[in-house]
N, C-alpha and C positions, 0 to 999 in steps of 0.2 A: 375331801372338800365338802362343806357344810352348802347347800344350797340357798341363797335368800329368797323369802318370800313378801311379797310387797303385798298389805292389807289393804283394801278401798271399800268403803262406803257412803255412797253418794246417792244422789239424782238424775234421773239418764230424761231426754224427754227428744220427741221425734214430732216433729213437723213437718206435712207432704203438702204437693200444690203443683194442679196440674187444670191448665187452661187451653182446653182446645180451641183458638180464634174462630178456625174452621179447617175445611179440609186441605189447606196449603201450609197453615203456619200453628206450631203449637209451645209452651211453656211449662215446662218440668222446674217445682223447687223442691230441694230439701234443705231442714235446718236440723241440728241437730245440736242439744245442747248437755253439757253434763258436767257434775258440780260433786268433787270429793271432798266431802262433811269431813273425814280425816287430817285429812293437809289444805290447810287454805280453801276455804268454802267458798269464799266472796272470788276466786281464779275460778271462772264457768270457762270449759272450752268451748269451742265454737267449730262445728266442721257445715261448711253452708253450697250447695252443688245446685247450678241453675244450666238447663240446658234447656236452647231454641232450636226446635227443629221448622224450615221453611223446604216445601216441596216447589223446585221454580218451576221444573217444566215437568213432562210425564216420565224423563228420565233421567233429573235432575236432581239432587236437595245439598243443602246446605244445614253444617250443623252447628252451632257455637257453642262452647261450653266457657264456664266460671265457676271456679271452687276457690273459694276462703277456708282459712284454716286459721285458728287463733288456738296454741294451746301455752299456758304458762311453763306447761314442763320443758317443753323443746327451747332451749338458750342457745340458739344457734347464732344471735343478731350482736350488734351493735361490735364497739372496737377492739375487745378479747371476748368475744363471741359468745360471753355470758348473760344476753338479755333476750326474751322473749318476744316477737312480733307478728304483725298477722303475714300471714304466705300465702300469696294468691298465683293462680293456676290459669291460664286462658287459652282455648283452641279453637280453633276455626277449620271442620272438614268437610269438603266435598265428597260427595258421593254420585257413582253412574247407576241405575238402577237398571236391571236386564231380567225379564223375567223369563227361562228354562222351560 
């Protein structure tokens, strides 16, 4: 059995962003974008990860997180499952903080 190999040539580009409010509350982004010149140039995917971190009390935080995902390859959407969409991710963690 002959192996396939998949060729890509594209654009890869990395976007970071990190805002400490202060020392209770802070904001993490990443974007990340990328574009195969081979198959459909103008389809950019989209992978994009934002997470809040808030400290409530000295043994307390809360985390939230948000990921988007847009890639035209994954056709998992629509009503025979062959269309493209964006897939978002969201979580909300608590944490006890104990220091050893």
């Amino acid at each position: 059995m002959g192996k396939h190999v998949k060729t890509e040539f594209g654009a890869f580009a990395s976007l970071n962003y990190l805002k400490e409010i202060n020392k209770m509350f802070s904001y993490k982004s990443k974007l990340d974008l990328y574009s195969n010149y081979l198959e459909r140039p103008k389809n950019i995917d989209l992978y994009w990860t934002n997470l809040i971190n808030m400290k409530l009390t000295k043994y307390l935080t809360v985390t939230y997180s948000l990921d988007m995902i847009y890639d035209d390859d994954a056709r998992l959407f629509g009503p025979n499952n062959t269309s493209p969409a964006t897939q978002i991710k969201s979580m909300l963690g608590l944490g006890f903080l104990v220091k050893f």
